[in-house]
C-alpha positions as CSV (number, residue, x, y, z in Angstrom):
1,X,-50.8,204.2,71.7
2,X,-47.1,203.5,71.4
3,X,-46.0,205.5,74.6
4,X,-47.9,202.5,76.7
5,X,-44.8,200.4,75.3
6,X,-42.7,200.8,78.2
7,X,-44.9,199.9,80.6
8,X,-46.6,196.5,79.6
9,X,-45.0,193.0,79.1
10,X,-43.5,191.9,76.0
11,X,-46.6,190.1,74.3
12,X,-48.9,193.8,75.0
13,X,-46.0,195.4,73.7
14,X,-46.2,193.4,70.1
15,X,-49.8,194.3,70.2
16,X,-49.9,197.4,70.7
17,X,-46.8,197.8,67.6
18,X,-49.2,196.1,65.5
19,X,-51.9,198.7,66.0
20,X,-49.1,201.3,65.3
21,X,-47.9,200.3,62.2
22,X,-51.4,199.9,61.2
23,X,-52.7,203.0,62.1
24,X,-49.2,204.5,60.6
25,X,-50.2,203.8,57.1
26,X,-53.5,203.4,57.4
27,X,-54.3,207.1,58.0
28,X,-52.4,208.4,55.3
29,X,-55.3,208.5,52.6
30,X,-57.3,210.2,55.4
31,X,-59.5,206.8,56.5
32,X,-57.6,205.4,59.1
33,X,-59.7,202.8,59.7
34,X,-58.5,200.9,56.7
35,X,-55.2,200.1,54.4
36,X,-55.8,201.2,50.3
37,X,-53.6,199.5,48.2
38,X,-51.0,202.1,48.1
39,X,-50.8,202.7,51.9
40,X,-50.1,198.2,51.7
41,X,-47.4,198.7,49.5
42,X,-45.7,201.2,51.3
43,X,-46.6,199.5,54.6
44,X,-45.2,195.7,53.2
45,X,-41.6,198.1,51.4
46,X,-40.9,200.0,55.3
47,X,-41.8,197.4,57.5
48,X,-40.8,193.9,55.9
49,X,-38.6,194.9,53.3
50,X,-36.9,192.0,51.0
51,X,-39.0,189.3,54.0
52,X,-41.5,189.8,51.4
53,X,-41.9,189.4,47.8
54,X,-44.1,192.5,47.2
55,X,-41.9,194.9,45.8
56,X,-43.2,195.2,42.2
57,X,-47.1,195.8,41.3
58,X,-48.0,192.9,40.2
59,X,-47.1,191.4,43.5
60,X,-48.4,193.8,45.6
61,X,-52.0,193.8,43.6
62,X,-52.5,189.9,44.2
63,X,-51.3,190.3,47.5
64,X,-54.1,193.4,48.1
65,X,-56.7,190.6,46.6
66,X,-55.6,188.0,48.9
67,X,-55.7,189.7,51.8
68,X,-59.1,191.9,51.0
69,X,-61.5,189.0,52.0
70,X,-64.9,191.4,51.6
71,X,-63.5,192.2,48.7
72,X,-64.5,196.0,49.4
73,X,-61.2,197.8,47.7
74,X,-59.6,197.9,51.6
75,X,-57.5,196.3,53.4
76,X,-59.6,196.5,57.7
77,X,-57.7,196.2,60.9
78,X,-58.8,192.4,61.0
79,X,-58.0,191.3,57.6
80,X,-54.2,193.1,58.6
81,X,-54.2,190.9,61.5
82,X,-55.1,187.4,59.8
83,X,-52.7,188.1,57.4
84,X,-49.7,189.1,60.4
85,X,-50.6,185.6,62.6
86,X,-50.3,183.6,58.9
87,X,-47.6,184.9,58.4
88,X,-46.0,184.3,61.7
89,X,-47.2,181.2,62.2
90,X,-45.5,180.4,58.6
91,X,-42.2,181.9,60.1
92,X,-42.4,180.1,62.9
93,X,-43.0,176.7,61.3
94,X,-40.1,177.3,59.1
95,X,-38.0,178.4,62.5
96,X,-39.0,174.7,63.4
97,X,-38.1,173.0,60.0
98,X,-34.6,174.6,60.3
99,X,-33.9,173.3,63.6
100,X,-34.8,169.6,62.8
């Protein structure tokens, strides 16, 4: 999906890079339909680095149980995205606090 990049507007754009780093790590245990824990740790390490605090295993197995609402053992496409708007939205509202 990523060569359509070029030829949408910014906001598409975004979307369509949340799909691809999704479907990056997703397939990488075979079911791309879904993160596993491990593919979520590599996924938070590559793409967020030090933003987040899920470097160690500890963190990144509350972080998997947070996130895994069904509670099934997976991470879906939807759960990924709830957790990406929160997280903006909590970037965003810090943003704001900083330029008070």
């Amino acid at each position: 999906m990523s060569g359509l990049c070029q030829e949408v507007p910014q906001l598409a754009k975004a979307m369509i890079l949340l799909i691809d780093v999704f479907d990056k790590y997703a397939k990488k245990d075979g079911d791309a339909d879904s993160l596993s824990k491990g593919e979520l740790s590599d996924l938070l390490k590559a793409e967020l680095g030090e933003f987040t605090s899920a470097s160690d295993k500890e963190n990144v197995d509350e972080f998997f149980n947070q996130l895994d609402a069904d509670k099934n053992g997976t991470i879906s496409f939807p759960e990924f995205m709830v957790f990406t708007a929160t997280l903006t939205m909590l970037i965003q509202g810090l943003a704001m606090k900083k330029m008070k």
